[in-house]
N, C-alpha and C positions, 0 to 999 in steps of 0.2 A: 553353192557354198564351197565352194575350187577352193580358198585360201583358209578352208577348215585345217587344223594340224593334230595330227597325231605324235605323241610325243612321246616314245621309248626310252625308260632311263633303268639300263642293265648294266653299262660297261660302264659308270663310275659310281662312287659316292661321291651323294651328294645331298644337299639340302633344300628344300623348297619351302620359300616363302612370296608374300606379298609387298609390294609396293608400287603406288599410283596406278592402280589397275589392271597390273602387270607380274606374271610367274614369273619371278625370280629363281635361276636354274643355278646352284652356287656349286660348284664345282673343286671349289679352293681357289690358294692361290696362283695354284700352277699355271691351271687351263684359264680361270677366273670365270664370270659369272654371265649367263644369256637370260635377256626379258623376253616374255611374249605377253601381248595383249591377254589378257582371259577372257575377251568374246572370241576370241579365235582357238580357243583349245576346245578340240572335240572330243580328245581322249588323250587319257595320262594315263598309261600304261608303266605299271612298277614290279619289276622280275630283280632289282637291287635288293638284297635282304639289308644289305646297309643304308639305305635312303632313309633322312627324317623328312617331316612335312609337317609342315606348321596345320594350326585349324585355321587359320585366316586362308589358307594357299588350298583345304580341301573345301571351305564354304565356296571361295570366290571360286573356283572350278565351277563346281554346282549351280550357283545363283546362276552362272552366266550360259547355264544347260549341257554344260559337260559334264564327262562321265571316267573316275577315278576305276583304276582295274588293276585289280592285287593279284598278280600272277604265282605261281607253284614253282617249282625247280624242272617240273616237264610243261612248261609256260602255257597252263590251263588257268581260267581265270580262277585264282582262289576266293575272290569277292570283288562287288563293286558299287562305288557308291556312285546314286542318282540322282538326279535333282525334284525334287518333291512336288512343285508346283510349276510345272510344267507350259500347262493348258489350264483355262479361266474355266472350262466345263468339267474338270477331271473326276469330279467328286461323281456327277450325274453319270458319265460312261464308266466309270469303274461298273456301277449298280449295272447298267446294261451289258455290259462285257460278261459281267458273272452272272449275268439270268439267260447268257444264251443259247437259244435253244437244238439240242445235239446234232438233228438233221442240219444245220446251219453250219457246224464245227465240222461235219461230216464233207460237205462241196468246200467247205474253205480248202481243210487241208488237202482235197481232189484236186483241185487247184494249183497248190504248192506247192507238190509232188510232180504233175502236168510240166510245173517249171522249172522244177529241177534237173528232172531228166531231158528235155528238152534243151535245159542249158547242158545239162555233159554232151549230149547230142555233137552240141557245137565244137565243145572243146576237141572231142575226137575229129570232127573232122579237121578242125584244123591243124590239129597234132597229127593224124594220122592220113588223114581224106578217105576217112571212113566212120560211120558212126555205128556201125556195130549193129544198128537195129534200134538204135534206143529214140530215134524219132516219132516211128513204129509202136513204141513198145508204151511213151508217151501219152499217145493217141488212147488205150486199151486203159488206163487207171478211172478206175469208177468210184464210187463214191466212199469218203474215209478207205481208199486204197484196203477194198477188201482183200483183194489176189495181190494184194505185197508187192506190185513192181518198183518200190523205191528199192526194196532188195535185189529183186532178180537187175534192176538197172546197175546196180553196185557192184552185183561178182559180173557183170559184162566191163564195166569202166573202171576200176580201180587197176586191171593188169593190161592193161591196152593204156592207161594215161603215164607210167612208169615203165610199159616196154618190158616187163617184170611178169610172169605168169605165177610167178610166188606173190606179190605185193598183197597184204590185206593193210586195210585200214587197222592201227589200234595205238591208239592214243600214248600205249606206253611202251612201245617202241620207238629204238634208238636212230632210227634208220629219217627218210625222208618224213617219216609223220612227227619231228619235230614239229619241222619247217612249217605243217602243214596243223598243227597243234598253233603254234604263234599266230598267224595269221587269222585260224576261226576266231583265234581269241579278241583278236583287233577287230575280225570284223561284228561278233556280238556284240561289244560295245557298241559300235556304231547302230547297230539294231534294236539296241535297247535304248540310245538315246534318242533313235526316231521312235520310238511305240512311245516316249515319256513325252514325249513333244505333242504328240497326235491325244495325248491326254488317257493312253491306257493304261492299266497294272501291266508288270511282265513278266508275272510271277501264274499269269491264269493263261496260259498256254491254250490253241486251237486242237494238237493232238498230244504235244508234249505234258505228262501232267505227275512229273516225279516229284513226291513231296517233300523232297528233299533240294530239288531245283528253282529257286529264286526266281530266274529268267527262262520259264518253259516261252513264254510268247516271244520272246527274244530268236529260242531255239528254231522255233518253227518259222518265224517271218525270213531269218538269214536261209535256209535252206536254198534257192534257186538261186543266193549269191555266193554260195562255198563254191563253184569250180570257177569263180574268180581268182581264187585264190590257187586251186586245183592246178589251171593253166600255168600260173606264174612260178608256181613251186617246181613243176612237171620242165619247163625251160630250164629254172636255174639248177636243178640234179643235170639234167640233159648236158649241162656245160661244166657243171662243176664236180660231178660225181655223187653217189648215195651219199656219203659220208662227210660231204660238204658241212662247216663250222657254223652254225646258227650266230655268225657274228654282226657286226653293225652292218657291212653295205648287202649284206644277204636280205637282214631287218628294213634297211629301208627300200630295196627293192620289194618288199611284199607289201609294205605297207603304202608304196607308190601306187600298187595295182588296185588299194581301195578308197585313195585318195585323188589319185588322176581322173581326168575325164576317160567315160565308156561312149561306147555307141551304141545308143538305145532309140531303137524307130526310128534311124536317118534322124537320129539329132546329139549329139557329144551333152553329155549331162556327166555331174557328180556321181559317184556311189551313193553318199548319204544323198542326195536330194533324190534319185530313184526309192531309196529305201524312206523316203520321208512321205514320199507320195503314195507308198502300199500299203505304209500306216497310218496313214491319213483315209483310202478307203477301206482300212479295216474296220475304223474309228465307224464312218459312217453304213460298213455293215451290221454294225452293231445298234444304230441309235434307228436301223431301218430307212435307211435313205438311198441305200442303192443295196443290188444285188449280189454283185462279184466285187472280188478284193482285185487289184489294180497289181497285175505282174509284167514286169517286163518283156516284151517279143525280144526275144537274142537277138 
């Protein structure tokens, strides 16, 4: 799905409506006004506090299985709307998703974790031609990640991927975790519109289970695709500086990195159609039809 489009609207007002099948992107007179098909919006991303949107422009999003995402001022997603009827089975796997049973949530998220760190693995070496250990360290997570190594993976890569021995991760700094804030944010969306495709809730999470979080399964399914994003943020500080302006062609260089073709298994595939296909065997861990949930080899 290459010609899926993610569509950020921060740097104008504007207004979004419908016509002939088609988001109407109305900008005024100045700029004046761009269509896009609504089978081809995979996500509408709104950090504008001044955007209006019609209900015709947030159904037809939705109907057509895209996913509307109301960003904060530190561009977290503040909500997001999903399309409701996803998958013809949805009703049946919700019931099995929520009866399943812990030892099962347990190797999932072993799993998840396995690919996470193995993906920053990669990122270091490429960024560095060193991975720290965390290939190693990969190998050693057991089951529901009893001994914590998504942590101890974390303080190894987070000051080795910025060159930084200060760097932490925290959401509400000013620094590169804007950059790196926008981007989870694009790509949960995109996570949450593959778990609604595959016909699950994403609000019943594998480890995440904050009852105040909407999209815990969302949370958990993107984790081995965050240093996609990791990498790409990591080049553009590298060229631009810490301080770099979270402006359009920064936005749409990150959001290039989750909409371009990857190399996964000697073969170029989407983002979304990787992450379509992990929620698609998550679906069928759940209804008992296979074993392992389906994660990418870097």
């Amino acid at each position: 799905m290459t010609d899926d489009k993610i569509i950020d609207i921060s740097e104008s007002v504007v207004s979004l409506n419908v016509r002939l099948a088609n988001l109407v992107i109305d900008c005024g007179e100045e700029i004046g006004k761009t269509m896009v098909p609504l089978n081809e919006v995979a996500a509408l991303v709104l950090s504008n506090p001044h955007v209006s949107m019609t209900n015709a422009a947030m159904a037809g999003v939705a109907a057509n299985g895209g996913i509307v995402v109301v960003s904060d001022s530190k561009f977290q997603p503040a909500g997001m709307l999903l399309p409701l009827d996803a998958h013809y089975t949805q009703g049946e796997r919700f019931r099995k998703q929520a009866a399943i049973a812990q030892p099962v949530q347990k190797r999932l998220w072993q799993q998840i974790v396995r690919s996470k760190i193995s993906a920053q693995a990669g990122v270091l070496n490429r960024l560095t031609g060193n991975d720290y250990g965390l290939q190693r360290l990969a190998t050693c997570v057991a089951s529901g990640d009893t001994g914590n190594h998504e942590s101890q993976a974390a303080q190894r890569y987070w000051p080795q991927v910025f060159n930084n021995p200060h760097f932490r991760r925290n959401r509400e700094a000013d620094d590169q975790n804007r950059l790196l804030n926008y981007g989870y944010a694009v790509l949960r969306a995109l996570t949450a519109r593959a778990i609604c495709s595959a016909g699950l809730h994403p609000a019943l999470g594998v480890h995440h289970h904050n009852r105040y979080d909407p999209f815990a399964l969302a949370s958990d399914l993107m984790e081995p695709f965050r240093p996609l994003v990791d990498e790409t943020v990591a080049r553009i500080v590298f060229k631009e500086g810490e301080g770099v302006v979270l402006g359009k062609d920064v936005k749409r260089t990150i959001i290039s990195s989750l909409t371009g073709l990857i190399e996964v298994e000697d073969e170029s595939r989407s983002v979304f159609s990787v992450l379509a296909k992990s929620a698609s065997s998550l679906a069928s861990v759940y209804t008992g039809e296979r074993k392992k949930l389906y994660l990418p080899e870097w």
